[in-house]
VEXDREN-2710 file (C-alpha; in Angstrom, 1 decimal):
% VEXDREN-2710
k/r/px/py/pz
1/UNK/0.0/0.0/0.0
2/UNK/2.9/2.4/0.5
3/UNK/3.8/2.1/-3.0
4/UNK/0.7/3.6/-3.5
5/UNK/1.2/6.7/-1.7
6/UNK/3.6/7.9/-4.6
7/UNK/0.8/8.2/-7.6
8/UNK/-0.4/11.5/-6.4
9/UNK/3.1/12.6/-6.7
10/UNK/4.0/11.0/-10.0
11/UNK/0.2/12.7/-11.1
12/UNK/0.8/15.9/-10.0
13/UNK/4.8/16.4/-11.5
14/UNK/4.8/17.8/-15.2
15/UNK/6.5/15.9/-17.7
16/UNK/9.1/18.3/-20.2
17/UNK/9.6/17.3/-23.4
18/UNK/11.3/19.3/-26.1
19/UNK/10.8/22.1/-24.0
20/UNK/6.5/21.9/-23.5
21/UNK/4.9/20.9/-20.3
22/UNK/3.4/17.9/-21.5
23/UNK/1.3/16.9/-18.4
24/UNK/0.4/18.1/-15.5
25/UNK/-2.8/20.3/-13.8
26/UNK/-4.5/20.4/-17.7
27/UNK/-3.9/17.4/-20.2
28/UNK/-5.8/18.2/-23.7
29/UNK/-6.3/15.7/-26.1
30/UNK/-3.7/17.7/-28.7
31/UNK/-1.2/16.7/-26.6
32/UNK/-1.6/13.1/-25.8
33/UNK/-1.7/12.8/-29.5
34/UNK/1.1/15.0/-29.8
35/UNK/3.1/12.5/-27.5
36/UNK/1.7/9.4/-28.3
37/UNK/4.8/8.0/-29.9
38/UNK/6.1/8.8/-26.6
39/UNK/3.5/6.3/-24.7
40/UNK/3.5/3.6/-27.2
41/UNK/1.7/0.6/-25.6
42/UNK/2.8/-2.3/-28.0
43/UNK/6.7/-1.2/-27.3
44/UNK/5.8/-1.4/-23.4
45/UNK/4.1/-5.1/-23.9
46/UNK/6.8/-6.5/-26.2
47/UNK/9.7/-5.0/-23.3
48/UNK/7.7/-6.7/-20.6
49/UNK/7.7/-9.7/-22.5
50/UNK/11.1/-9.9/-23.1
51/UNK/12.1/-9.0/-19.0
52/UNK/9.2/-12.1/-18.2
53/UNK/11.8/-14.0/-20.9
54/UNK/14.9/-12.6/-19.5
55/UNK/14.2/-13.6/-15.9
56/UNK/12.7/-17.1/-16.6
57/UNK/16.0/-17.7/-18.4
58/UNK/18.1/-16.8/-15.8
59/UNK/16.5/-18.5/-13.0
60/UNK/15.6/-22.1/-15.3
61/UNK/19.0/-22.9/-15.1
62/UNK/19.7/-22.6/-11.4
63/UNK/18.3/-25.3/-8.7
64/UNK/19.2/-27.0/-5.4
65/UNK/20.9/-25.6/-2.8
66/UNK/21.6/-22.3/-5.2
67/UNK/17.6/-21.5/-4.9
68/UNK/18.2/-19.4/-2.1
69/UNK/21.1/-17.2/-3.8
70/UNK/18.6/-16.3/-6.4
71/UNK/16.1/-15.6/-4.3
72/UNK/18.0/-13.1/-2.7
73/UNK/19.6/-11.5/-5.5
74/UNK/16.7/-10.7/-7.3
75/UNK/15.3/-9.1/-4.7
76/UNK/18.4/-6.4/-4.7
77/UNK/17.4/-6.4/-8.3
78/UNK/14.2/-5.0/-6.9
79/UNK/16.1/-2.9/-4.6
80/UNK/18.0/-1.2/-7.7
81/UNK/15.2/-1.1/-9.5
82/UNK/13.2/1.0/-6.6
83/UNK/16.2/2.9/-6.4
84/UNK/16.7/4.2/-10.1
85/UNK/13.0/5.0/-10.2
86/UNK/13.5/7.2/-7.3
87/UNK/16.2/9.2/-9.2
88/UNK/14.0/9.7/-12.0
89/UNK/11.3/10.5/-9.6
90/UNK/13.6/13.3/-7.7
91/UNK/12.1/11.1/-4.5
92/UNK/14.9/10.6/-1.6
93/UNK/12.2/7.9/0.5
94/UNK/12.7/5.5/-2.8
95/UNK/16.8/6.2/-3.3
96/UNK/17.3/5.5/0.2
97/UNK/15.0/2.4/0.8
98/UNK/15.7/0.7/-3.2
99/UNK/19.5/1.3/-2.0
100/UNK/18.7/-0.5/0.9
101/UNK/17.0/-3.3/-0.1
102/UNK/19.4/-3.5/-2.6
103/UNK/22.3/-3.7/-1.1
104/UNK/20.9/-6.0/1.9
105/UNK/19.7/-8.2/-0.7
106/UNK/23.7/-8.6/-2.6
107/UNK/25.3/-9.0/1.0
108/UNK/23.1/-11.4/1.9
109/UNK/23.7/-13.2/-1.3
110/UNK/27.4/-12.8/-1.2
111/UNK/27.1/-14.2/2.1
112/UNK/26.0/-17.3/1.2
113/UNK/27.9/-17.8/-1.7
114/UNK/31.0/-17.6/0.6
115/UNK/29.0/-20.0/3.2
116/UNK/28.7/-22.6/-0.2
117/UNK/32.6/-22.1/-0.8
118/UNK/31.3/-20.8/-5.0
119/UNK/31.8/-17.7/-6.5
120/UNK/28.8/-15.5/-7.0
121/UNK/28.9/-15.2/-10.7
122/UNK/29.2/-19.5/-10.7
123/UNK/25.7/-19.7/-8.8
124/UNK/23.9/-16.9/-10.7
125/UNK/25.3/-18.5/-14.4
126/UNK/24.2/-21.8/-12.9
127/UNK/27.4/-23.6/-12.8
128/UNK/28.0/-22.7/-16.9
129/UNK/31.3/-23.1/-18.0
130/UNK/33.0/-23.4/-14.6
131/UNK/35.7/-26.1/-14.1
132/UNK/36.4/-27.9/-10.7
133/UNK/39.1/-26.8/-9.0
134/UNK/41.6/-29.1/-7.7
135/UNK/44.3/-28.8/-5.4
136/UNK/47.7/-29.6/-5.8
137/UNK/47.2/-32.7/-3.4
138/UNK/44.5/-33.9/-5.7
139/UNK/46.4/-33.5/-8.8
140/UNK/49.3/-35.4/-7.3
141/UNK/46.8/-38.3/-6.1
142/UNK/44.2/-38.4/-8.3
143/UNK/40.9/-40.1/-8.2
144/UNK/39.9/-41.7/-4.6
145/UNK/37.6/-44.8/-4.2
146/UNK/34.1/-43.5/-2.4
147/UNK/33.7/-45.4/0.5
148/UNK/29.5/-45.3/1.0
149/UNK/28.0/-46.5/3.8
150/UNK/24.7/-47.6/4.9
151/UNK/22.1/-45.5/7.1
152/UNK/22.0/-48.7/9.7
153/UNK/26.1/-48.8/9.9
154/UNK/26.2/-45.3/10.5
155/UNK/23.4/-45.4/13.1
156/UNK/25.4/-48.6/15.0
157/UNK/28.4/-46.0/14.7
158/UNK/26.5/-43.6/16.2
159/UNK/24.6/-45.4/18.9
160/UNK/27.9/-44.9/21.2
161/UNK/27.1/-40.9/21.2
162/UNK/23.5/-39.8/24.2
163/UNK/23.0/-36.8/22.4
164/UNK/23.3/-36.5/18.6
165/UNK/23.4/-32.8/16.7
166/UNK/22.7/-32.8/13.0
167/UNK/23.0/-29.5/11.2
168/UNK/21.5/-29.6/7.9
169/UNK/23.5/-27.1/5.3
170/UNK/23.8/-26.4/1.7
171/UNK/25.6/-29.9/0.9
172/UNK/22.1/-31.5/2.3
173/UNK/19.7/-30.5/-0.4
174/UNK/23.0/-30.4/-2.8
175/UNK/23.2/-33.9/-2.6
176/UNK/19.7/-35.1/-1.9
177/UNK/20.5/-36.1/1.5
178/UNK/17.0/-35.2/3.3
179/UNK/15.4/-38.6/3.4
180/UNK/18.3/-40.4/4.5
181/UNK/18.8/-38.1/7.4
182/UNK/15.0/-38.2/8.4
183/UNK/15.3/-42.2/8.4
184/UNK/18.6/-42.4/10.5
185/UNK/17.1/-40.0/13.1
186/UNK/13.9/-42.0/13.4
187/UNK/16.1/-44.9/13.9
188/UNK/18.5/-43.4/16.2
189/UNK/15.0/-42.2/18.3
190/UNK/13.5/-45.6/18.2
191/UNK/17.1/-46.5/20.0
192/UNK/16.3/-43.8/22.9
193/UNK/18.8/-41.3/21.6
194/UNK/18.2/-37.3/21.9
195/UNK/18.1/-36.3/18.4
196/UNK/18.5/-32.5/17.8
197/UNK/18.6/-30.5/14.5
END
């Protein structure tokens, strides 16, 4: 609704072009013609089309654990976007809280990039054309057997430890891991063991 409060304003400023008030207390129909290039409806449909394409591409090819990154960037997209319309507007209440949001909204996503040990730019461009890095000690040794283990070994492992502390991160939903974790905590429960998340 606070959006709202800004139409009067917008209504009520007078839009200058080539040197005429266009708009402002009196609009006559000369001048909407006049100006109508200016307002052209089918240029404002096929730009909004094009954004709707624009964003759907961008987000398509991100999923898992990334989600969340996206989630948050475009909403300092939103920020910026508040933001530039307050410059145009000459209105300090949108600069200040698009800049805001804006730059809450890339912290917070550069945040969690750091927390996911990836570079921003890998997680917005979905992973395209990045290469995994390797150490020197993993050049040197190359490929390692996986050693996978069951969910009723690791809850026989387990059953030493009272109380048991899982912490559910990025590398969870990265790898799928949800289900698995959900059936070893019911069975280390079933076994009297405090189970916290």
């Amino acid at each position: 609704f606070g959006c709202l409060l800004c139409i009067p304003y917008i209504a009520s400023e007078v839009i200058v072009m080539n040197d005429i008030p266009v708009f402002g207390d009196t609009v006559s129909i000369t001048d909407i013609q006049k100006y109508s290039v200016y307002f052209n409806a089918g240029i404002l449909i096929l730009v909004t089309l094009i954004s709707f394409f624009i964003g759907w591409h961008m987000v398509m090819a991100i999923g898992g654990a990334d989600m969340p990154v996206v989630v948050s960037m475009l909403n300092s997209y939103s920020g910026w976007a508040t933001a530039a319309s307050g410059f145009l507007l000459n209105n300090y209440a949108m600069i200040v809280g698009g800049a805001l949001i804006g730059s809450s909204g890339a912290i917070l996503s550069y945040i969690m990039c750091k927390a996911m040990n990836r570079s921003f730019m890998s997680v917005i461009f979905g992973g395209f054309g990045a290469t995994p890095s390797k150490t020197r000690n993993q050049e040197d040794e190359g490929p390692k057997e996986i050693n996978p283990i069951k969910t009723p070994e690791l809850a026989r492992l387990l059953m030493e430890a009272h109380n048991i502390a899982i912490v559910p991160g990025y590398g969870m939903a990265v790898a799928k891991a949800q289900h698995v974790v959900s059936e070893l905590s019911n069975i280390l429960i079933k076994a009297g063991k405090e189970v916290r998340f």
